[in-house]
C-alpha positions as CSV (number, residue, x, y, z in Angstrom):
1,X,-25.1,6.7,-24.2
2,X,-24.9,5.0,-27.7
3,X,-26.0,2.1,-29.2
4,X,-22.5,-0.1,-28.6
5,X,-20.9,2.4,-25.9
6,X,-21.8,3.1,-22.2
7,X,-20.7,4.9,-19.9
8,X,-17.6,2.9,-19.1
9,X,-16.9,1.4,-22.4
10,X,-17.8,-1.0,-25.5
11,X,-18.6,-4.4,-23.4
12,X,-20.2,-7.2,-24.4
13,X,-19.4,-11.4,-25.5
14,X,-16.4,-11.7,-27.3
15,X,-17.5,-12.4,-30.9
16,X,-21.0,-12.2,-30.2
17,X,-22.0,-8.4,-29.1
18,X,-18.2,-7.0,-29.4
19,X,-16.6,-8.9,-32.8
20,X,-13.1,-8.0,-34.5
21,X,-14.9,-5.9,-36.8
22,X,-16.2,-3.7,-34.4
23,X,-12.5,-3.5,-33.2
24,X,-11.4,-2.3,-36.4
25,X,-13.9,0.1,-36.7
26,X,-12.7,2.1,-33.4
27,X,-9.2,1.8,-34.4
28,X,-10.4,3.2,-38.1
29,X,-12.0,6.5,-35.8
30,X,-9.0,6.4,-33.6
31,X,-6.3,6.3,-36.2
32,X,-7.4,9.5,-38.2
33,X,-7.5,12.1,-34.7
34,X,-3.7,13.5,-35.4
35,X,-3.8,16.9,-34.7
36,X,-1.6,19.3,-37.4
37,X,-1.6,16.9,-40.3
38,X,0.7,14.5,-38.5
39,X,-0.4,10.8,-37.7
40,X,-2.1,9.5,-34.5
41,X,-0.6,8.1,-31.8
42,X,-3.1,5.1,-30.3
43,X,-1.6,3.2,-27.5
44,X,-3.4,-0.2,-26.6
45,X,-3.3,-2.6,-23.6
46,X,-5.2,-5.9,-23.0
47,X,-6.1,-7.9,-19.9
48,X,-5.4,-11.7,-19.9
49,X,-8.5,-13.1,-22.2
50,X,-7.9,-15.2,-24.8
51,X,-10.2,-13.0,-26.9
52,X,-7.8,-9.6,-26.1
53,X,-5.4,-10.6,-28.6
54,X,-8.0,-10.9,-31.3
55,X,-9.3,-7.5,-30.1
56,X,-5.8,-5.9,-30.0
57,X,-4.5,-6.9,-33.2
58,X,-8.0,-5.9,-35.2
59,X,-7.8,-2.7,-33.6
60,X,-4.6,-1.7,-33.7
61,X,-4.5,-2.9,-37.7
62,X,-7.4,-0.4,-38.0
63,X,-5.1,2.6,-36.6
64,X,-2.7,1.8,-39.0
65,X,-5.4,1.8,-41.9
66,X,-6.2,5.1,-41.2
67,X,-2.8,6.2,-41.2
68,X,-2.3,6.0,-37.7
69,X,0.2,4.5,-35.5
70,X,-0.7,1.9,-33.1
71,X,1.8,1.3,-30.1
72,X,1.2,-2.2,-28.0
73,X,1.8,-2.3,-24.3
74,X,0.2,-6.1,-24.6
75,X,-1.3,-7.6,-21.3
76,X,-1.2,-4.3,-18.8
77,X,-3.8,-2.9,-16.5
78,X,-6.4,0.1,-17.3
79,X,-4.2,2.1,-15.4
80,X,-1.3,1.8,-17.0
81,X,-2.9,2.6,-20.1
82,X,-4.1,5.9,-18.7
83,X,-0.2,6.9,-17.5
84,X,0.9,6.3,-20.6
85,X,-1.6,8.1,-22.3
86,X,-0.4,11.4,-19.9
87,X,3.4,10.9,-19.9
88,X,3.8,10.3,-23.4
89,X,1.3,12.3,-25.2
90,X,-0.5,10.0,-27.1
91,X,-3.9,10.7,-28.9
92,X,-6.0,8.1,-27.1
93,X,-5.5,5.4,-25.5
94,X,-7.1,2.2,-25.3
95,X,-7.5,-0.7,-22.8
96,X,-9.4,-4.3,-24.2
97,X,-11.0,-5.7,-20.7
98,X,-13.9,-6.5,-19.7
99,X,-13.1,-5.6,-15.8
100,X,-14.4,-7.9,-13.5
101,X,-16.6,-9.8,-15.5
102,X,-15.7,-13.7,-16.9
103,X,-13.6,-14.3,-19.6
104,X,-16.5,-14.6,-22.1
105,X,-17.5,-11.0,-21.9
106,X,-14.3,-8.5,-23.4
107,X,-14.6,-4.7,-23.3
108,X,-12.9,-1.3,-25.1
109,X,-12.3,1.4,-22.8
110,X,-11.3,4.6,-24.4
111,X,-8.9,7.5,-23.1
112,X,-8.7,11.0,-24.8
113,X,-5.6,13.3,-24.4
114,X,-4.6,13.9,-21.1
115,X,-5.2,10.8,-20.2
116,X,-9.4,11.2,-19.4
117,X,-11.9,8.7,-20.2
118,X,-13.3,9.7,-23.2
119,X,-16.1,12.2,-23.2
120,X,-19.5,12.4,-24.9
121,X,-18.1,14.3,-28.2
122,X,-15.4,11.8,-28.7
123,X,-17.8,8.4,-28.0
124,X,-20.2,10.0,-30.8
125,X,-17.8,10.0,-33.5
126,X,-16.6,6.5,-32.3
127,X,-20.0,5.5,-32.6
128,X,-20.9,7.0,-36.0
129,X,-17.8,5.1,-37.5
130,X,-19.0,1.7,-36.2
131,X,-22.6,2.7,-37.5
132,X,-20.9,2.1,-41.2
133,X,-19.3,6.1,-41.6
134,X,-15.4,5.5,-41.1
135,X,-12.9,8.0,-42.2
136,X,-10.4,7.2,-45.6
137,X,-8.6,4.7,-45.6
138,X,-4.8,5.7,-45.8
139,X,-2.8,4.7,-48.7
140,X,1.3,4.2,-50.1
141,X,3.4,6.0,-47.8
142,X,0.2,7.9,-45.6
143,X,-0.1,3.8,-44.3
144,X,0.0,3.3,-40.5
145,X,2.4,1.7,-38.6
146,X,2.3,-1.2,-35.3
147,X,5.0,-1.5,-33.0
148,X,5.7,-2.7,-29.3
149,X,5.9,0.0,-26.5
150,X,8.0,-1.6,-23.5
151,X,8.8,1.8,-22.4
152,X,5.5,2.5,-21.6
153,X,5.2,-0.9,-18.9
154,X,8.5,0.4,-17.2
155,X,7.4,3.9,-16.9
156,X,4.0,2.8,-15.1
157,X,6.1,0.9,-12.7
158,X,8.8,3.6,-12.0
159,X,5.6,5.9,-11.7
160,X,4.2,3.4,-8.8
161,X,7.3,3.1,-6.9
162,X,7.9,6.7,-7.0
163,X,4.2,7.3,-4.8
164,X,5.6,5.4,-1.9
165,X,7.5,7.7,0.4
166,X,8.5,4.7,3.1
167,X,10.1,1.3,2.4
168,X,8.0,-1.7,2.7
169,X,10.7,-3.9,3.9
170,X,9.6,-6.6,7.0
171,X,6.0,-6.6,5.7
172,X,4.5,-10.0,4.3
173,X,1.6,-8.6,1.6
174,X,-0.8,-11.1,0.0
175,X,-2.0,-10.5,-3.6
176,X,-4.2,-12.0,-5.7
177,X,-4.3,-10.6,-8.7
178,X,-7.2,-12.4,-10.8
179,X,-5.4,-13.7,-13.3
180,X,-5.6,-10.5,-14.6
181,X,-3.7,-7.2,-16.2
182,X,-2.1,-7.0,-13.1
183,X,-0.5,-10.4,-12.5
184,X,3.0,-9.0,-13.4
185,X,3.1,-5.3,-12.5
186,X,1.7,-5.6,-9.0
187,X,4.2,-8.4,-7.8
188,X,7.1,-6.5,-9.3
189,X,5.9,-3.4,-7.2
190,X,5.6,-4.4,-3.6
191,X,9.2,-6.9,-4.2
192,X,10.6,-3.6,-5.8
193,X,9.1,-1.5,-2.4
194,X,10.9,-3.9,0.0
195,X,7.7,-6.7,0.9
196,X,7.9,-10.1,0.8
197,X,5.3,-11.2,-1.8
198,X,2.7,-14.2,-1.4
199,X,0.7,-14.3,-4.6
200,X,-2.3,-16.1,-6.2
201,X,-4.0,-15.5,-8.9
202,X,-1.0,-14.9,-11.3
203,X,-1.4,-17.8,-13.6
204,X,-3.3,-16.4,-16.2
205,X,-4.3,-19.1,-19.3
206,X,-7.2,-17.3,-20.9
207,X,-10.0,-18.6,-19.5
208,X,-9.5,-18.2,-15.8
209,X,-9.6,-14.3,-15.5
210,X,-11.9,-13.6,-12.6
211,X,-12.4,-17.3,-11.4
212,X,-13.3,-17.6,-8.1
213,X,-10.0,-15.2,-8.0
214,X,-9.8,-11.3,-7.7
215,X,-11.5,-8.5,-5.9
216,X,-15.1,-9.8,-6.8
217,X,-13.9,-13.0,-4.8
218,X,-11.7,-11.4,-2.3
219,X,-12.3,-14.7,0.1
220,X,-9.6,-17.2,-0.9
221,X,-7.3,-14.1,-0.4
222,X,-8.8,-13.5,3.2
223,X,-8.3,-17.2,3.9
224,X,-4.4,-17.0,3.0
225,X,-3.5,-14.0,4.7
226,X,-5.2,-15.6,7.8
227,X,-3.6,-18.8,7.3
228,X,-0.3,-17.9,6.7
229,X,0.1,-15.3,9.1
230,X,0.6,-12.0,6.8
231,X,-0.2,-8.5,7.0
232,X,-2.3,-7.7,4.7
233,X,-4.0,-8.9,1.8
234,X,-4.8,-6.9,-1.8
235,X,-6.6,-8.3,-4.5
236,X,-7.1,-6.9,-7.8
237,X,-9.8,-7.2,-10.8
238,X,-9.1,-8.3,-14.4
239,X,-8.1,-4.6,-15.6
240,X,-6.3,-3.5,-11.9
241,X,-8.5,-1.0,-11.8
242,X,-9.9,-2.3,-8.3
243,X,-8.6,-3.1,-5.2
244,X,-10.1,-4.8,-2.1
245,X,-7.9,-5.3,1.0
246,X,-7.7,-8.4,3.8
247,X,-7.1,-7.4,7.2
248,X,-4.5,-9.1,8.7
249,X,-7.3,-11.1,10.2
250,X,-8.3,-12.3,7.2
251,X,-11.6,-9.4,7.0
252,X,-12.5,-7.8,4.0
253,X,-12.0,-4.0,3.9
254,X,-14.1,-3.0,0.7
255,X,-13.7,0.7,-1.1
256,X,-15.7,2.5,2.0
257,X,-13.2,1.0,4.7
258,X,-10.4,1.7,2.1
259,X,-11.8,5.3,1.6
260,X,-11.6,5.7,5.5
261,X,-8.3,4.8,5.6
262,X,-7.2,7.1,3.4
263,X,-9.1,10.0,3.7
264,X,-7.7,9.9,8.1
265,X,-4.6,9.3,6.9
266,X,-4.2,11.9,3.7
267,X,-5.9,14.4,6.2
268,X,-3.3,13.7,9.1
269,X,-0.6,14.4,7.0
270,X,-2.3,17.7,5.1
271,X,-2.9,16.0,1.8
272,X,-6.8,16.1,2.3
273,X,-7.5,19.0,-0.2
274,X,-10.5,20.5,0.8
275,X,-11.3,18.5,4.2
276,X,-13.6,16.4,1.8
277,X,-14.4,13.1,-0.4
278,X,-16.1,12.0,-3.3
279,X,-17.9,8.6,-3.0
280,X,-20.8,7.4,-5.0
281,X,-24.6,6.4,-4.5
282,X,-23.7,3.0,-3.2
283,X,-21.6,3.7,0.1
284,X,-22.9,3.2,3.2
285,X,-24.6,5.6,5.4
286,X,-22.4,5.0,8.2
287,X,-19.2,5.7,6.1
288,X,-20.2,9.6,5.7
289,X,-21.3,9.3,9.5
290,X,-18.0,8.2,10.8
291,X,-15.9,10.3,8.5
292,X,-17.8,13.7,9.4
293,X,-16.9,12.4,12.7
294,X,-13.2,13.2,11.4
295,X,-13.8,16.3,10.0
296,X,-14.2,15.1,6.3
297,X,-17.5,15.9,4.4
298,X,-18.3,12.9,1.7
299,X,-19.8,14.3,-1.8
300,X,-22.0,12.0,-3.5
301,X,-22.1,11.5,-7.4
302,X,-23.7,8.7,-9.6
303,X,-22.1,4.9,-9.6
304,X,-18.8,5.1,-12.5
305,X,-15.4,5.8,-11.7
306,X,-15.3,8.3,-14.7
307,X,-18.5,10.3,-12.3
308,X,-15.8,9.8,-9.0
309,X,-13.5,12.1,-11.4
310,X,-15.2,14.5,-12.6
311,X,-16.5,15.2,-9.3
312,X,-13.0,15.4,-7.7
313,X,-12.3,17.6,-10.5
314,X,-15.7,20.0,-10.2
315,X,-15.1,19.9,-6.1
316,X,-11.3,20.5,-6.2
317,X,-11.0,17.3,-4.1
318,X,-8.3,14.7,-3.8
319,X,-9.5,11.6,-2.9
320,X,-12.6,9.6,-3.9
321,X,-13.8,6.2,-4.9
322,X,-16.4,3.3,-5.0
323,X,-17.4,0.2,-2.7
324,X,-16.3,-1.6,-5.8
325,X,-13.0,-1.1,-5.2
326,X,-12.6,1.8,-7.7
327,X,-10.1,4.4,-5.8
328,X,-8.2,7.7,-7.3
329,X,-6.0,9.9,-5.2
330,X,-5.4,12.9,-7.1
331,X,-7.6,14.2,-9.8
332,X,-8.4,12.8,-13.3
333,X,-7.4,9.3,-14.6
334,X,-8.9,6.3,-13.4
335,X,-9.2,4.4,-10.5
336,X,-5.8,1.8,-10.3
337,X,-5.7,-1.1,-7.7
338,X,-1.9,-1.4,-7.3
339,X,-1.5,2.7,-6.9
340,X,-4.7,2.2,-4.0
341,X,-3.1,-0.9,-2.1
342,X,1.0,0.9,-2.1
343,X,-1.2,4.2,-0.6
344,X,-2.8,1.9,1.6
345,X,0.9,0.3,3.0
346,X,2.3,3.8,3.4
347,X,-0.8,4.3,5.9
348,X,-0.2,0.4,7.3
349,X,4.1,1.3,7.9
350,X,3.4,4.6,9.4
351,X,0.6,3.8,11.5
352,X,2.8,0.7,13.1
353,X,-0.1,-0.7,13.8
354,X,-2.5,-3.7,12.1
355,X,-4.4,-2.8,9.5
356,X,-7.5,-3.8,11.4
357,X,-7.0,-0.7,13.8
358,X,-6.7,2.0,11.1
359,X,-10.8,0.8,10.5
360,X,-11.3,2.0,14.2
361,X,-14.2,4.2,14.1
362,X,-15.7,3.2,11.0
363,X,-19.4,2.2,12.0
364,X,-20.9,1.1,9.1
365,X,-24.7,0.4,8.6
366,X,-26.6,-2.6,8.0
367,X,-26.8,-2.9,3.9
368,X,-27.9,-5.6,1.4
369,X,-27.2,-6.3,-1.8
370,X,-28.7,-8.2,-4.3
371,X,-28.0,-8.9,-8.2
372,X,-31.0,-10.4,-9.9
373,X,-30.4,-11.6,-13.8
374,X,-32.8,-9.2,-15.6
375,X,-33.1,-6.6,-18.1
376,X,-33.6,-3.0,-17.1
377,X,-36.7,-2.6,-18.5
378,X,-38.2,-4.4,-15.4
379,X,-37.8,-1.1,-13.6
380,X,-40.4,0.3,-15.3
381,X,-42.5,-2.7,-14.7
382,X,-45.8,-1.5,-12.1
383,X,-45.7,-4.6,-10.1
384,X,-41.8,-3.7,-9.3
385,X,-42.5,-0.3,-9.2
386,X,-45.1,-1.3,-6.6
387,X,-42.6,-3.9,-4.8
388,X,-40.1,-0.9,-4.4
389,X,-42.3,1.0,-3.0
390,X,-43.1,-1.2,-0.4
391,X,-39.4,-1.9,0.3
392,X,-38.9,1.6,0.8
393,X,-41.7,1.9,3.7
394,X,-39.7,-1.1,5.3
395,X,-36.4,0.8,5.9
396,X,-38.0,3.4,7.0
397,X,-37.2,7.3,6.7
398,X,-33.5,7.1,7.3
399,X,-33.1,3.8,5.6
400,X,-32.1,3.8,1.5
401,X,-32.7,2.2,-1.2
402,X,-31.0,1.7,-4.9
403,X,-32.5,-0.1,-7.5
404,X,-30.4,0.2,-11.0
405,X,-29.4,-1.8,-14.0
406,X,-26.1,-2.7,-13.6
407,X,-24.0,-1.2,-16.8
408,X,-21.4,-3.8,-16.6
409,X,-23.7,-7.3,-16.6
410,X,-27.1,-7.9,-17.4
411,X,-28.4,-7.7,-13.7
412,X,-30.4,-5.3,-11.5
413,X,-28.8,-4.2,-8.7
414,X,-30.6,-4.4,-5.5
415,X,-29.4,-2.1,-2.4
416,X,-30.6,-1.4,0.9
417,X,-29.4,0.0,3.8
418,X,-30.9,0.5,7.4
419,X,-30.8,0.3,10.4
420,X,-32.6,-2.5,10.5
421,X,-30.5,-5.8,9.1
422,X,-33.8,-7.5,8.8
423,X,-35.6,-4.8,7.2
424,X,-32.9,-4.7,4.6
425,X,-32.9,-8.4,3.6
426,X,-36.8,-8.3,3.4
427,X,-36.7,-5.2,1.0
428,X,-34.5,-7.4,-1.2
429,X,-36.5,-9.9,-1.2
430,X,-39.7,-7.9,-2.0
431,X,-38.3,-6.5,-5.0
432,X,-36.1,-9.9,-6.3
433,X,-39.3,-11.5,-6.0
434,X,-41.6,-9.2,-8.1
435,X,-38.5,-9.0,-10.9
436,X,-39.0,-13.0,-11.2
437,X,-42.6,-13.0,-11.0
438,X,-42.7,-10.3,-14.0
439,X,-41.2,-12.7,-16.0
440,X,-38.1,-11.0,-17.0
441,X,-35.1,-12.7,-18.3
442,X,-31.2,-11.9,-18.8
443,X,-30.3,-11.4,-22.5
444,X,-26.9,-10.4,-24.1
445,X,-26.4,-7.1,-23.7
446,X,-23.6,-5.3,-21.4
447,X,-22.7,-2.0,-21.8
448,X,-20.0,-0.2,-20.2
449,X,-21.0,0.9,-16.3
């Protein structure tokens, strides 16, 4: 999109690509957008990373520079952010997080009013005050203010229980909540619903966000709801943005078995709006397959929880999502783990059956995927060009194949899908191969997805 924003955000290394000043400077933009002459109205949340306070307070002290007034929710998830943003009626909203990546890497995600992530128009003008053209600075009594919001934590929370129509009381619900924005607010939920809570992942020290912990590691999760005999595992990313589930066999149910779930289960009880979903370029084949199957068509739009939205929005469609873990019921907002995984147990109590049997039916197809540490510019590259090519003739003409920079790490992502499990690994391999041959290396840049 810009030269510091993408798609999803600001998001780079802490103090190397993303710096305090560059904090201030959105906070300087963000400050000086009251409507009527009156002051504007910024709330911010963080994740867990040591660098999210330094973020926080040079943003929010660059609100108040421009006359603004910042309002803290401190360590919160993305979602929360985006709820407040709605039921408050604040000017934008911000969320410091750099998602699922390690705690090295930070991020500024941006909400408008209503509680959208921000659009084109309001990202340029964010830009052009962090390239060096930054509104007056506010003086004597015109002087911003910072305070705590609290309120805005206990509304998220009342707005969570409140989606849950059935108690969750006899239920035994893993969580592992990556050290993350969501270490607090998701236990608090499910104990508030009724569940009896087994947690990991909730002893955040500023380093740890996303190690070996979260839904990018759902495994140690898997291995505990197994172990100990539970019913069903969730496990969020460092913003709660994302959920994966465990089966209570210990199997990992990504965002296409999620999406399955819900999708039967809205559409069972009438809450399907339009008999269709939105899912993006990277779910499998066989989820749109087996959901047809069901009467539900699946609507395709480019990788990005902010594309899922709009789409639901264009479409007039309820439910969509991402493999990632990404999920929104309703339309607008943002996809949020803890609102996915309480939908997901009001499918789990009224079914009255394990988890594993609402998947029944789901018959997914063989798909790779591969991250390979490389610029984007290797796409354009003729020997990978060639290599794709190639890998395309081995899945054949119902097989598919992705090849894309990632916008949230400096990788390429690799993914193919056949029918063929063999086919698909050798595709990989073709084009992993010719990306390392070409000589290309990682550097610093990550840009929002």
């Amino acid at each position: 999109m810009g030269e510091f924003f993408g798609t999803d955000g600001f998001r780079g290394r802490a103090g190397v690509r993303l710096t305090a000043a560059h904090a201030f400077a959105v906070g300087r933009y963000l400050g000086s957008t009251g409507e009527g002459g009156r002051a504007a109205r910024v709330v911010i949340g963080k994740d867990t990373r040591r660098s999210s306070y330094m973020l926080e307070y040079a943003l929010a002290s660059g609100v108040a520079a421009s006359g603004g007034e910042a309002h803290l929710l401190h360590v919160v998830t993305t979602p929360c952010v985006c709820h407040c943003v709605r039921a408050f009626g604040y000017d934008a909203g911000v969320m410091i997080s750099a998602s699922h990546n390690a705690y090295p890497d930070n991020g500024i995600k941006i909400f408008s009013r209503g509680g959208q992530k921000a659009d084109d128009g309001l990202i340029s003008s964010v830009e052009a005050c962090l390239g060096g053209d930054p509104p007056p600075y506010a003086a004597d009594g015109a002087v911003g203010r910072i305070v705590d919001m609290p309120a805005g934590r206990k509304s998220y929370l009342a707005s969570l229980l409140s989606l849950s129509e059935v108690p969750f009381t006899g239920y035994r619900v893993g969580l592992d909540c990556a050290n993350g924005g969501a270490y607090n607010l998701a236990r608090r939920a499910f104990a508030d619903l009724g569940a009896e809570v087994c947690a990991i992942g909730c002893r955040p020290d500023g380093l740890n966000i996303n190690d070996g912990c979260g839904s990018t590691h759902p495994l140690r999760l898997c291995a505990m709801v197994a172990r100990r005999g539970l019913d069903v595992g969730f496990a969020f990313d460092g913003d709660g943005d994302r959920c994966i589930c465990a089966d209570e066999r210990g199997n990992v149910v990504d965002g296409d078995g999620i999406l399955y779930i819900l999708a039967r289960y809205l559409k069972g009880r009438g809450g399907l709006e339009g008999d269709g979903i939105v899912a993006t370029v990277m779910s499998n084949g066989g989820l749109e397959s087996s959901l047809a199957r069901q009467g539900v068509r699946l609507f395709r739009c480019p990788v990005g929880d902010r594309n899922v939205a709009e789409a639901l929005i264009a479409r007039g469609l309820s439910l969509g999502g991402e493999q990632s873990g990404h999920i929104i019921v309703g339309r607008g907002g943002c996809g949020d783990g803890i609102a996915t995984a309480i939908w997901l147990m009001q499918a789990l109590v009224r079914s009255g059956g394990p988890l594993s049997a609402l998947t029944a039916g789901l018959a997914l197809l063989p798909q790779k995927l591969v991250n390979v540490e490389a610029d984007g510019d290797c796409l354009s590259d003729g020997g990978v060009r060639a290599a794709c090519g190639e890998a395309r003739a081995l899945l054949g003409a119902r097989g598919r194949l992705i090849v894309r920079p990632s916008g949230t790490e400096s990788v390429v992502r690799i993914m193919a899908e056949s029918e063929d499990e063999g086919a698909c690994a050798a595709a990989c391999a073709a084009i992993e191969k010719s990306i390392k041959e070409g000589g290309y290396v990682r550097d610093n840049r990550i840009r929002g997805q």
